[in-house]
TORKOLLUM-979767 format. One record per residue: x, z, y of N, C-alpha, C in turn; residue in one letter. Coordinates in steps of 0.001 Angstrom, whole numbers, plus 500000, padded with zeros to 6 digits. Each point is the difference from the previous one (the first is absolute). Example, Ala and Ser with C-alpha at 12.3 -4.5 7.8 and 13.67 -1.06 7.14 Angstrom:
REM TORKOLLUM-979767
513190507800494310499110500000501190500900500000501200A/499650499280501050500820500060501190499230500730501090S/
***
This chain:
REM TORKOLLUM-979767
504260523213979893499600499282498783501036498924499679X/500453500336498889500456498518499549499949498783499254X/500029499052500023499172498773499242501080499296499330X/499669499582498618500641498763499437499119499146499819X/500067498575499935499228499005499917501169499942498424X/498803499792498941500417499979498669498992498676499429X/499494499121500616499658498380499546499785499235501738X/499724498759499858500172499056501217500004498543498746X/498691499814499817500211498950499368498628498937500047X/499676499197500483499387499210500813498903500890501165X/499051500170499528499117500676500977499544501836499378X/501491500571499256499337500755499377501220501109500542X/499281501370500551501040500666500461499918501560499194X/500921500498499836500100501712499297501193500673500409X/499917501147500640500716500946500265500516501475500029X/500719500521499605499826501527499698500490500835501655X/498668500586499949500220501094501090500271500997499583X/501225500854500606500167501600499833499417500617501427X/499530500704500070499750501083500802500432501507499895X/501267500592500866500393501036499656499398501339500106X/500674500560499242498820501611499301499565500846501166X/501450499652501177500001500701501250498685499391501181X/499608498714499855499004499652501134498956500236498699X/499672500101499102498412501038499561499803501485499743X/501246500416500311499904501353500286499761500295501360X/500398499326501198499605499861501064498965499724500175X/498914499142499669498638499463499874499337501230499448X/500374500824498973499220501058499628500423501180500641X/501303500275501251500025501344500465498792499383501017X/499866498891500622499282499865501090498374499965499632X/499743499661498713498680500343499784499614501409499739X/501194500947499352499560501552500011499637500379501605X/501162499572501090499480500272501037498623499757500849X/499627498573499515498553499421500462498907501369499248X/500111499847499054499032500885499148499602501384500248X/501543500648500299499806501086500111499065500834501022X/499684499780501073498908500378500678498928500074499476X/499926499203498761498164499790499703499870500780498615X/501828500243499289499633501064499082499582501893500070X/498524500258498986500544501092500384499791500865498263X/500596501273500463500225500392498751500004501943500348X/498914500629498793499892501289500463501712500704500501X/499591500986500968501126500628500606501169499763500873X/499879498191500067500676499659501438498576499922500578X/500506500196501746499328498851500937500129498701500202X/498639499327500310500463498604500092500890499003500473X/500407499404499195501101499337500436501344500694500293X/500274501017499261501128500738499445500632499920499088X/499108499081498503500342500467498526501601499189499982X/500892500876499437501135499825500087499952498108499330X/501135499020500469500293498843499414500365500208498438X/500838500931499664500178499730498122498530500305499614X/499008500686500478498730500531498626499167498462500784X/500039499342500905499475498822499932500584499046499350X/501272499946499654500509499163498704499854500409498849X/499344501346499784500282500167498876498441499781499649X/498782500158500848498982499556499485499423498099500094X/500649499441501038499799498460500583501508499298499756X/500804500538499530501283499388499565499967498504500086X/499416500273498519500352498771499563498870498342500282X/498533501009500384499006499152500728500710498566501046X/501160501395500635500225499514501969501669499050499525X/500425500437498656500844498832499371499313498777499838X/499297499889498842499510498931499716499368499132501592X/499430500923500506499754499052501350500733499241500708X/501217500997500354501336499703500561500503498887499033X/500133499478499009500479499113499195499157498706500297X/498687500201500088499345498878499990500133499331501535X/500083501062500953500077499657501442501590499152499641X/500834500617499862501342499263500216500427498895499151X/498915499603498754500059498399499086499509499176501283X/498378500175500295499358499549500693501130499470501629X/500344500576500558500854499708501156501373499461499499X/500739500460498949500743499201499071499694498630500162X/498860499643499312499114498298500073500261499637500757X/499408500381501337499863499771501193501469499447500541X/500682500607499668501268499921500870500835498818499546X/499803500266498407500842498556499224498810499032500320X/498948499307500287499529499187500775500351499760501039X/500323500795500643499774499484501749501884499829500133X/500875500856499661501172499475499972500275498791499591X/499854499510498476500551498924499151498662498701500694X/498887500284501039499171499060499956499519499267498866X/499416500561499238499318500051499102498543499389499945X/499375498979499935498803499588499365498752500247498966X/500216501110499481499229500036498237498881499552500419X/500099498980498982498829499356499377498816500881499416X/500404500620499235498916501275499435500531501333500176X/499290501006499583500512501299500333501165500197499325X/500992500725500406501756500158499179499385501013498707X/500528499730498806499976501140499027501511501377499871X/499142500404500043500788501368500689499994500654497912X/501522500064499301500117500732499296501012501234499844X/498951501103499628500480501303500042499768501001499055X/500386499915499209500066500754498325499821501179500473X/500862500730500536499782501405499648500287500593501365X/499111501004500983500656500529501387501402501079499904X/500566499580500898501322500460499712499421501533500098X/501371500829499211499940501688500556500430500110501154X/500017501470500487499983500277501554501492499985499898X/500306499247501012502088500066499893500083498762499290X/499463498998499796500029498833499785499680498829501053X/501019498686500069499491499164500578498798499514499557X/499308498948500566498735499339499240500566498287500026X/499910499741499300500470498508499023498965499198499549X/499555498815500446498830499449499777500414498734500098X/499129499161499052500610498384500074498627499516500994X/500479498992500416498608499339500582499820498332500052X/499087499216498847499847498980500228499051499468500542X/500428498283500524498762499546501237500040498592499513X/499302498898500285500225498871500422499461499876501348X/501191498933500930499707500163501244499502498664500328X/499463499626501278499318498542500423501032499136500028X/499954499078499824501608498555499991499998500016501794X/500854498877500360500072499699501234499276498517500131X/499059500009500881499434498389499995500636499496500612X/500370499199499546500464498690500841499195499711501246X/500997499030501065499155499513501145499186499040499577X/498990499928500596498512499231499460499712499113501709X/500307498625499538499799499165501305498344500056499806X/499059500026500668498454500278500306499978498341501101X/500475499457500108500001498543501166500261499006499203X/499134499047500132499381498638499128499707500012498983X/499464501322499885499203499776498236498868498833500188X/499733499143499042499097499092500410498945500177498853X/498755500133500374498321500317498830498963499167500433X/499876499544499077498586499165500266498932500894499816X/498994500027500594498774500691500300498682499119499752X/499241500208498902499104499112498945498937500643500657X/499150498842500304499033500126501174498605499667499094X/499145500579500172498480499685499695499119500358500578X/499069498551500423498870500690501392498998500431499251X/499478500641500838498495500902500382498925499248499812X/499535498705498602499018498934500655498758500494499817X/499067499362500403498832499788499692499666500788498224X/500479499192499442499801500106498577500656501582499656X/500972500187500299500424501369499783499425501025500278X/499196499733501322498787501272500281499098499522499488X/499215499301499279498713499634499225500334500226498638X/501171500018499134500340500694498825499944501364500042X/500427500535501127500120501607500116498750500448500276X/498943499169500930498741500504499771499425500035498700X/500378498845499038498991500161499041500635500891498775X/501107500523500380500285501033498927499760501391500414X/499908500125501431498890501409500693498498499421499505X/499389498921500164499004500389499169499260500203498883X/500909499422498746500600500649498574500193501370499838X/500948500192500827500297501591500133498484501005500415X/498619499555500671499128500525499977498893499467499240X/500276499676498969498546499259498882499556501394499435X/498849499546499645499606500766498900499176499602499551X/499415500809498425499288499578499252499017500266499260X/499282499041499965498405499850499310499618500200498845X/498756500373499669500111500342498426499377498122499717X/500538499365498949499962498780499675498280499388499374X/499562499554499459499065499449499317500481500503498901X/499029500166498438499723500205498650500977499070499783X/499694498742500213500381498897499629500828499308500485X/500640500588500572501965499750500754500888500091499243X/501083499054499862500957499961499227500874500372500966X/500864500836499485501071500998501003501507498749500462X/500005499714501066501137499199499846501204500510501183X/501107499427499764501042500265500776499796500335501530X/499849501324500732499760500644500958498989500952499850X/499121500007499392499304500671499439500105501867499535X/498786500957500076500664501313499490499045499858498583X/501046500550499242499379500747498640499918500961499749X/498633500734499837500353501235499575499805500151498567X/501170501036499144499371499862498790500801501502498765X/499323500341499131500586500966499455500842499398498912X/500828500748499294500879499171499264500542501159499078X/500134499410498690501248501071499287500952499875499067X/501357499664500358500928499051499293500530500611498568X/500782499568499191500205500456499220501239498730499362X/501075500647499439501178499790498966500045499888498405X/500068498860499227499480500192498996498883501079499621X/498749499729500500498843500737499695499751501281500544X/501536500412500994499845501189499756499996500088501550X/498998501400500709500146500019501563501317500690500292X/500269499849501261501005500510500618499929500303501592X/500951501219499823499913500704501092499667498828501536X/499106500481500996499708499254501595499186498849499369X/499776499501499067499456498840499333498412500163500375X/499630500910500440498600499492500374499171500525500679X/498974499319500702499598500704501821498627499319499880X/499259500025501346498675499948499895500019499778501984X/499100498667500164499952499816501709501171499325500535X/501075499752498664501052499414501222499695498959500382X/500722499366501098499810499530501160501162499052500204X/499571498112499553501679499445500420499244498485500604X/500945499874501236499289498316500244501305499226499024X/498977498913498987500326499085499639501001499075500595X/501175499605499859501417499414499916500762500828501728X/499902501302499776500765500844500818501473500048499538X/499662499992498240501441500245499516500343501687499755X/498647500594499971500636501401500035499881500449498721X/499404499473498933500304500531498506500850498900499660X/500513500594498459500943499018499650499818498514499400X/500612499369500301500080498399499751498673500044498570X/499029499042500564499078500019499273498779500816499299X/499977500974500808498991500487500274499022499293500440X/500022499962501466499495499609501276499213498937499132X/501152499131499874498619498037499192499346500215499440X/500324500924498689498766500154499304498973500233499935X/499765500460501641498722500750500488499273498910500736X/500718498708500151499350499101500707499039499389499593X/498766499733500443498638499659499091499088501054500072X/500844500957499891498248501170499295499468500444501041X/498652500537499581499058500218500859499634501645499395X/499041500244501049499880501855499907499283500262498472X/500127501017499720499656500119498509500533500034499103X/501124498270500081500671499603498484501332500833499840X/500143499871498811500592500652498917501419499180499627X/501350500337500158501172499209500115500799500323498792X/501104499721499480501118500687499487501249499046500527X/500841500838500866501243499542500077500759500071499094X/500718499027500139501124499793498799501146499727500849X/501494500640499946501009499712500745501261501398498974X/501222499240500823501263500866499953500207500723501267X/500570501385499193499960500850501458501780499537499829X/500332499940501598501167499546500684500863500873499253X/500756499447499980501757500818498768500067501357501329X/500561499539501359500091501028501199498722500874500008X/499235500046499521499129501205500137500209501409499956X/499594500380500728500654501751499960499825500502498768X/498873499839499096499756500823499082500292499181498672X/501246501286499795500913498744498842499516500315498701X/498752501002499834499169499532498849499225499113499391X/499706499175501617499463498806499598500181498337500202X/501684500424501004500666499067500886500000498746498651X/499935498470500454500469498944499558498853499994498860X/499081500763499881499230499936498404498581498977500327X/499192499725499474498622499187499960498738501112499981X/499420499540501045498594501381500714498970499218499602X/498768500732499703498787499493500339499277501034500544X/499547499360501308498530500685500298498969499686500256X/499254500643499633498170500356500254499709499868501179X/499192498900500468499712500142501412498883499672500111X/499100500514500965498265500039500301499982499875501339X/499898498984500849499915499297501303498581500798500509X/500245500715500744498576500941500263499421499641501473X/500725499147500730499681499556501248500842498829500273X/499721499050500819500815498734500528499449499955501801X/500776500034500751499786500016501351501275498581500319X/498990499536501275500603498999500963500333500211500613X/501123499116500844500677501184501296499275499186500983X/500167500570501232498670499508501500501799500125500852X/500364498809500349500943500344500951499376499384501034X/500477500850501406498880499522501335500808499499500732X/499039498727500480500669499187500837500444500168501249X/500886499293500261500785500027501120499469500087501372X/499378500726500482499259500015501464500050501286500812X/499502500025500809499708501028500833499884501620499541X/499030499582498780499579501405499230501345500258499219X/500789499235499950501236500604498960501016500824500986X/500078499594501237500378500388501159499848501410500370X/498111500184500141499744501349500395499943500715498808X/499689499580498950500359500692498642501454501348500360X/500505498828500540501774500443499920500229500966501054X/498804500301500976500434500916501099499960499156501195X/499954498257499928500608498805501245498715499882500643X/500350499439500832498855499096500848499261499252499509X/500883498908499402499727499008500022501035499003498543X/499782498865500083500846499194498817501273499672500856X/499307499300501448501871499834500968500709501385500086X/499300500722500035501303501067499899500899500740498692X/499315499750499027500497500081498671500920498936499890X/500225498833500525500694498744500050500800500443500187X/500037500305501642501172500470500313500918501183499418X/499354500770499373500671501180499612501148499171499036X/498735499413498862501092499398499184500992498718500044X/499945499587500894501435499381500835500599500738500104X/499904500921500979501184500537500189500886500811498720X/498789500658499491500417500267498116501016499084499554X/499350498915499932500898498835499478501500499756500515X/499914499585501002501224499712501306500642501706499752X/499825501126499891500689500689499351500682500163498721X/499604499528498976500144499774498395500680498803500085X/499880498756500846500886499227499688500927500366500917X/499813500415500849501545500414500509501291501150499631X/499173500311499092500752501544499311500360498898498594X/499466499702499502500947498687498898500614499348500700X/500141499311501003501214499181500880501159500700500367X/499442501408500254500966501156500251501254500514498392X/498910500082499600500776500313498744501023498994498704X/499162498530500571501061499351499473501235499609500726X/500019500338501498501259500113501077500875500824499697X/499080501340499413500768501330499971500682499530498438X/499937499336499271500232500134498482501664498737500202X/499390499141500924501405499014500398501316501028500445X/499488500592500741500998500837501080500744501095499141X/499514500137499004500795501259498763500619499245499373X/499406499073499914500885499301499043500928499127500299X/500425499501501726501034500060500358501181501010500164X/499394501063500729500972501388499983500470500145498245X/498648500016499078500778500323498991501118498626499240X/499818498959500383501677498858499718501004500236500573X/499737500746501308501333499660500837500494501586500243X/499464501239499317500689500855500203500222500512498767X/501480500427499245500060500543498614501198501218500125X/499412501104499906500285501369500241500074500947498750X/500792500975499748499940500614498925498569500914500546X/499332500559498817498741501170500482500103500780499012X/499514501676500156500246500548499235499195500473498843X/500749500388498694499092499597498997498584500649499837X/500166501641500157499331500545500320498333500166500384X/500330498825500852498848499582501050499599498411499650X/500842499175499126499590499146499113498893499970498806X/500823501697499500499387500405498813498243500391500265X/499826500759501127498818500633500669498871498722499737X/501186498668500902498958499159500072499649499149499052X/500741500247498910499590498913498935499127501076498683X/500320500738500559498699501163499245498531499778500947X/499721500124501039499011499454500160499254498875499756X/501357498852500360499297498634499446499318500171498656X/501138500969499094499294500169498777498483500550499783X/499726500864500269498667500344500410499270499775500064X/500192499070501382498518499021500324499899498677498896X/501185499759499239499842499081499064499442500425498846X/500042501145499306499557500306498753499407501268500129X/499374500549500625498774500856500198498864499566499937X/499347500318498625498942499188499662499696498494499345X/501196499345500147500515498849499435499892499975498601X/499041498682499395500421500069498670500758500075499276X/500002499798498856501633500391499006500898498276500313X/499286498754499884500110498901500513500791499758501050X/499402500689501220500488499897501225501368500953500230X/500131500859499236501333501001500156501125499404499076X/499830499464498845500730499196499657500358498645500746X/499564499372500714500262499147501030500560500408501205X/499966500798500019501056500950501613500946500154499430X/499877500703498726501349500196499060501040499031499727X/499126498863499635500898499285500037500965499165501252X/499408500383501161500840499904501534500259501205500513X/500363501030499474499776500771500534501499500062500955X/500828499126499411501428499788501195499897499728501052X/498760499021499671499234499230501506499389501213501326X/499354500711499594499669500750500482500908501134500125X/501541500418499801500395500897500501500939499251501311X/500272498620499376500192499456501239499290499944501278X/498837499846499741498977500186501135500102501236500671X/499989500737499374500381501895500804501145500007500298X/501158499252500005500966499793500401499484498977501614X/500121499234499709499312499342501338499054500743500841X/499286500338499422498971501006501048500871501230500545X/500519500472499480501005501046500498500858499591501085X/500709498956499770500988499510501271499222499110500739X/498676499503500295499434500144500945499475500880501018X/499487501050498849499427500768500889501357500922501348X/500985499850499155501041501043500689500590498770501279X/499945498587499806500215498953500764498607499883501227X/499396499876499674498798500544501068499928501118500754X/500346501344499268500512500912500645500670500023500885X/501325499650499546501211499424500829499800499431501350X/499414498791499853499563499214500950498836500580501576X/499119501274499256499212500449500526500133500561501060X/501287501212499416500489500805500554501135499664501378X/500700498728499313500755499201501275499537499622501075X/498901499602499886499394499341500847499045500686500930X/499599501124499595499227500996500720498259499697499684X/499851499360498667498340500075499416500456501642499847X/498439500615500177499697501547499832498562499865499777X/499814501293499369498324500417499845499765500920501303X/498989499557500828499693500930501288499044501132498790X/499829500978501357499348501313499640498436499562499694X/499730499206500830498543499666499881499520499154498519X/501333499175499899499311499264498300500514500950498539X/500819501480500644500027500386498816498698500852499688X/499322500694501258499131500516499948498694499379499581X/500185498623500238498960498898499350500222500202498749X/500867499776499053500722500278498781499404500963499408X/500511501161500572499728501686499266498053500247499963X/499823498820501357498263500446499946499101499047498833X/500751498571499665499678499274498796500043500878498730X/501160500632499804500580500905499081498796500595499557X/499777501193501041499245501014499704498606499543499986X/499531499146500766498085499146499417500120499878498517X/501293499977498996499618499643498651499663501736499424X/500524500830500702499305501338499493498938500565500931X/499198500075499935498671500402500418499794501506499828X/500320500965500954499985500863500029501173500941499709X/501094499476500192501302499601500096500482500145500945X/499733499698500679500870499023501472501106501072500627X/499750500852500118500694500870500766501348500493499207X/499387500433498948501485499920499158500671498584499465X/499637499136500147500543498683499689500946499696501441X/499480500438500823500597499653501509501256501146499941X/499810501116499760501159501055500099500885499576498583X/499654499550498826501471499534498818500647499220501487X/499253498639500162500680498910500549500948500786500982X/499893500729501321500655501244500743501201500301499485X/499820500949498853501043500899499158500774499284499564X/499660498768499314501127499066499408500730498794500114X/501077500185500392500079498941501220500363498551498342X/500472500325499300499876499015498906498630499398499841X/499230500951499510498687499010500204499657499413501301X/500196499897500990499626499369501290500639498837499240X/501327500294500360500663499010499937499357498963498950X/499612500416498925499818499122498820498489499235500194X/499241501001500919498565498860500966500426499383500991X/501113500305500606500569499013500755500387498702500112X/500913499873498390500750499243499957499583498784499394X/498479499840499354499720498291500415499491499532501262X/498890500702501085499865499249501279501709499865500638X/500959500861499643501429499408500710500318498748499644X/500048500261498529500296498199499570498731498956500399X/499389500135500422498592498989500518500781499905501069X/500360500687501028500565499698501166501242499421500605X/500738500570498322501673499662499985499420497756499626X/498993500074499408499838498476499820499245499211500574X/499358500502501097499609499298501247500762499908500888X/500879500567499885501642500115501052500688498700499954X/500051499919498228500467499135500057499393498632500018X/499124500074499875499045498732499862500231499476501379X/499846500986500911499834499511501710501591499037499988X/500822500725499181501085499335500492500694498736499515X/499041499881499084500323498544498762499238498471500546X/500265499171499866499906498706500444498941499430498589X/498483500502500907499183499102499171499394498873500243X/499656499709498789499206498173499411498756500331499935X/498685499657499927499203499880499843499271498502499159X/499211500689499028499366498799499463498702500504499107X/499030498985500442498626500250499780499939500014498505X/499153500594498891499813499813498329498611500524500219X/499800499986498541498086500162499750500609501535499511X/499196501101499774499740501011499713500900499885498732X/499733499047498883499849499975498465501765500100500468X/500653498891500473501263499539500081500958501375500475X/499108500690500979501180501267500542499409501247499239X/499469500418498935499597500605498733500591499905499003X/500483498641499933500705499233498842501480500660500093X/500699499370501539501221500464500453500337501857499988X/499150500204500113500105501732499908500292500485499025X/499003499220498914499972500763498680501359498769498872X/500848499305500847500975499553499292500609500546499268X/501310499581498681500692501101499877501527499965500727X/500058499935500875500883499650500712500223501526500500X/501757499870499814500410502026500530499252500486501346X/498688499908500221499532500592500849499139501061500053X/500755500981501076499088501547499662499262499950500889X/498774500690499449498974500220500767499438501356500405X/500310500236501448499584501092500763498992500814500380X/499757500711499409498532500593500305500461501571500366X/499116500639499708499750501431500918500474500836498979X/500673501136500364500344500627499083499239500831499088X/500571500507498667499045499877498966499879498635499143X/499640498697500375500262498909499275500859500010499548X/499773498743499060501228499600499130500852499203500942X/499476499578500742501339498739500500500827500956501383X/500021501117500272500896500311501328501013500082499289X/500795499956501294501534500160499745500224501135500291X/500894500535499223500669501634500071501504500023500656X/499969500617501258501148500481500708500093501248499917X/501011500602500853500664501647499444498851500691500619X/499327499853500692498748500576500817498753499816498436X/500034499474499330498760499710499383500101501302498697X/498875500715499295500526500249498671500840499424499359X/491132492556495263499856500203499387499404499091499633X/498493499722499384499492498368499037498894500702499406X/498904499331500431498692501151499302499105498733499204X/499120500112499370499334499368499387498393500390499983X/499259499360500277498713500346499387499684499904498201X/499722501025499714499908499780498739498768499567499029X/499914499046499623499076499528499330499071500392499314X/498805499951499947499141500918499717499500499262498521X/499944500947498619500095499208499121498783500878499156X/499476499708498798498834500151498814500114501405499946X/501130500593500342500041501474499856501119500590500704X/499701501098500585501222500935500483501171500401499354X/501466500121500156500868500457499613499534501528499012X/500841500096499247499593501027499505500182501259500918X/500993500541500867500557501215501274498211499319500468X/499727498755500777498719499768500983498943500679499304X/499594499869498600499049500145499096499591501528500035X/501218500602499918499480501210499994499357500702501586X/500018499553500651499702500817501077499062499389500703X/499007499118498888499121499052500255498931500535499195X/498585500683500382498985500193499249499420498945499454X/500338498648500234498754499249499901501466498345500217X/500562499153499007500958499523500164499551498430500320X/500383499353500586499265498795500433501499498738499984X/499414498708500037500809498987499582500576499848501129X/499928500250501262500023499432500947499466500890501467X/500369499940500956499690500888501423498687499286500510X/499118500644500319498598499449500718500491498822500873X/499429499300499829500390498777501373498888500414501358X/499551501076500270499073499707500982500163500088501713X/498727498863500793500734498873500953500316500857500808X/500817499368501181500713500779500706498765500679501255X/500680500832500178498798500702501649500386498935501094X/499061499680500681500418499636501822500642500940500567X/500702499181500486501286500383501120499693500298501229X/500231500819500956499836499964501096500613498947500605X/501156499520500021500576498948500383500757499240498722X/500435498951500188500692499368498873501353500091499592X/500572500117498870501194500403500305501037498819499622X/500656500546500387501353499320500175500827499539498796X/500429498336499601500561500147498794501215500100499990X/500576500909498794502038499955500226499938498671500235X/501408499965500031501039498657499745500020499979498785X/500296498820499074499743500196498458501573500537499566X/501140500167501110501634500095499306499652501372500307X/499327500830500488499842501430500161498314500731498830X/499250499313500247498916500429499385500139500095498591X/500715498886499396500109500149498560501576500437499682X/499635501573499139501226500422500204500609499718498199X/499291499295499454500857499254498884499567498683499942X/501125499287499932499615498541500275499919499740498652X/499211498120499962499089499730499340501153499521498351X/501213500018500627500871499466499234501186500776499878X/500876500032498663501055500863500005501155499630500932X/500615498802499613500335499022501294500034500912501878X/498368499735500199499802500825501361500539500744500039X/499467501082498539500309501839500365501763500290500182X/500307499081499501501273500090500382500771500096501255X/499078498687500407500380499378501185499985501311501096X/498535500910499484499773500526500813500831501760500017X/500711500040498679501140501312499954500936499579500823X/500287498856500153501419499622501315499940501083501140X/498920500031500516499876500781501121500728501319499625X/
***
């Protein structure tokens, strides 16, 4: 084979391979020979039929094969000679297969990985933002487990429905006089200042009692899905057909065995340690958000575009999927900002890599199999073929692999950095997280905030539940309602566990944040 390298120009490589006519004619006398035993054809015996009538019926089959075998090892060879890196798969172009008695001539472009620089890992120095476990922190968390199990009463005649409160009530909106599509339901179901219909709904309902008879008056939100009626002035008909109180139960023993517990001390304890987990996974994560964002000042590397591009198409994604027209014009207008960010996330992730691999962080057999068995619990009835892709493809491993590596590639380094410690209230290391300060934030892959290395291949929203369904929701709705039933939650066997708020909320409360939080 012979090679020209026909570009070399920052991280971007292309070369024309010839392969002569004589080694794929060789590749195809040796496949007539493989074959021939297994051809048969009336009037020879097996494995007799002369070699020309097997070219003349598998010719050109055992060519084309032979061609693809000798690109393929071609690849191979201009990699492993020239030490070669690609970043992504090489594009292999080939117009037309040569005729027989022809060389084969193929260009092949790649971008390959840069060279990292040496990365000193000794005296990084991080402060580590400390918040205890008090008293008060497990007596807040109890009383929002027992919120989380209220429920509710049907009210008095003569109850005025107020903030916490359920309403039930039928309703049927209408646009200058006129109804419109999802605009109207019967039984729905919303507790008063949840926030789950749109801005002003909810108040207007404050006061009434079962029976009475309402008309809302409001603007439906400009962002509304249904741009027949987006930004316009609604009224609806509303008939309050029930008012219920909520019964949240107190904090004792019975909330305990409710839960599956003993007792109230042992629910305590659970949620301590809950706690002392959640704040330690925010202490964690604002360590982890310092530590990128040192590596990312002090190391500046070309990366390739390629894999820039990948990642600033995702950022895109999770930014304007579903996003109002408002909010996409506001990305738009940074949207430099954010390809910078996929720029940064990119030469981290390949700098972490780097680092990983030097040092001898690895994924043992046992946590990938932890991995592949997380994997496959999300398909239910699944499992077995979810376990054999992961098997077959060593790319996808790799790509479930490759955030617990970086979890590990950054406890590596953490062990090895010279930390500070200092005590803050919850509010203060919440505050610091959600700064806008270039800090990425690490989470599990799939999120929006991981970092993407050559091992690797989002921002979700709850959506607001408003006077009527989208028009796409509407239709596949017999019966269209303002809003999703609010009804109370079931008992738990045990209590669960709350995220961390830099992981649980996967769009932050501010554009600012969400930013903060594409760094990653």
């Amino acid at each position: 084979m012979t090679v020209t390298e026909t570009l070399n120009e920052g991280l971007k490589r292309a070369y024309s391979l010839t392969i002569a006519a004589t080694a794929i004619a060789a590749r195809v006398d040796k496949a007539v020979a493989e074959v021939a035993p297994q051809v048969r054809m009336p009037g020879f015996r097996p494995g007799k039929v002369p070699a020309n009538l097997i070219r003349r019926m598998h010719g050109e089959a055992l060519r084309q094969q032979a061609i693809r075998e000798a690109l393929d090892e071609g690849l191979r060879d201009l990699i492993a000679e020239r030490s070669l890196r690609p970043a992504t798969q090489p594009s292999v172009d080939l117009d037309t297969l040569p005729k027989e008695g022809e060389d084969l001539v193929v260009s092949v472009a790649m971008e390959v990985l840069p060279e990292i620089p040496e990365t000193n890992i000794e005296g990084i120095t991080l402060e580590k933002l400390i918040v205890e476990a008090d008293d008060q922190a497990v007596e807040a968390a109890l009383q929002r487990l027992a919120e989380q199990q209220k429920s509710f009463t049907e009210a008095e005649k003569t109850h005025e429905a107020a903030v916490g409160d359920l309403v039930v009530m039928d309703f049927a909106g209408s646009v200058d006089g006129v109804p419109f599509e999802g605009g109207t339901g019967e039984g729905m179901e919303v507790e008063l200042g949840s926030g789950r219909l749109i801005p002003g709904f909810e108040d207007q309902l404050v006061g009434a009692k079962a029976g009475e008879a309402r008309t809302v008056r409001l603007t439906i939100p400009a962002d509304y899905p249904a741009e027949t009626i987006a930004g316009k002035d609604a009224e609806f008909k509303v008939t309050v057909t029930a008012v219920r109180v909520p019964d949240v139960p107190p904090v004792d023993d019975q909330l305990a065995v409710n839960l599956g517990l003993k007792d109230l001390a042992q629910l305590k304890d659970i949620l301590k340690d809950q706690v002392e987990s959640e704040l330690a996974g925010l202490s964690r994560t604002y360590m982890k958000r310092k530590l990128l964002d040192h590596l990312a000042a002090t190391h500046d590397f070309p990366v390739p575009p390629s894999m820039v591009d990948a990642e600033f198409q995702q950022i895109w994604r999770q930014l304007t999927e579903g996003a109002s027209d408002e909010d996409v014009a506001a990305a738009e207008a940074e949207r430099g900002d954010y390809a910078r960010i996929a720029e940064r996330r990119v030469r981290l992730g390949l700098l972490l890599s780097e680092i990983g691999q030097k040092h001898g962080v690895s994924i043992t057999q046992s946590e990938m199999n932890r991995l592949v068995a997380e994997e496959a619990a999300r398909y239910p009835g699944q499992e077995q073929e979810v376990r054999k892709y992961f098997a077959d493809n060593p790319l996808a491993a790799a790509q479930l692999r490759a955030p617990l590596f970086e979890e590990k590639v950054v406890d590596f380094l953490i062990g090895k950095a010279i930390v500070t410690e200092r005590t803050v209230t919850r509010e203060e290391l919440e505050a610091a997280i959600e700064s806008e300060d270039e800090t990425p934030l690490q989470a599990r892959h799939g999120e929006p905030d991981h970092v993407h290395g050559p091992g690797c291949d989002h921002d979700h929203d709850h959506e607001r539940d408003t006077p009527a369904k989208s028009e796409k929701a509407a239709k596949s709705e017999k019966a269209a309602k303002p809003g999703k039933t609010a009804k109370p939650k079931a008992a738990k066997a045990e209590p669960e566990a709350e995220a961390p708020a830099a992981e649980a909320e996967t769009k932050p409360k501010k554009r600012t944040a969400r930013k903060a939080a594409a760094e990653g």
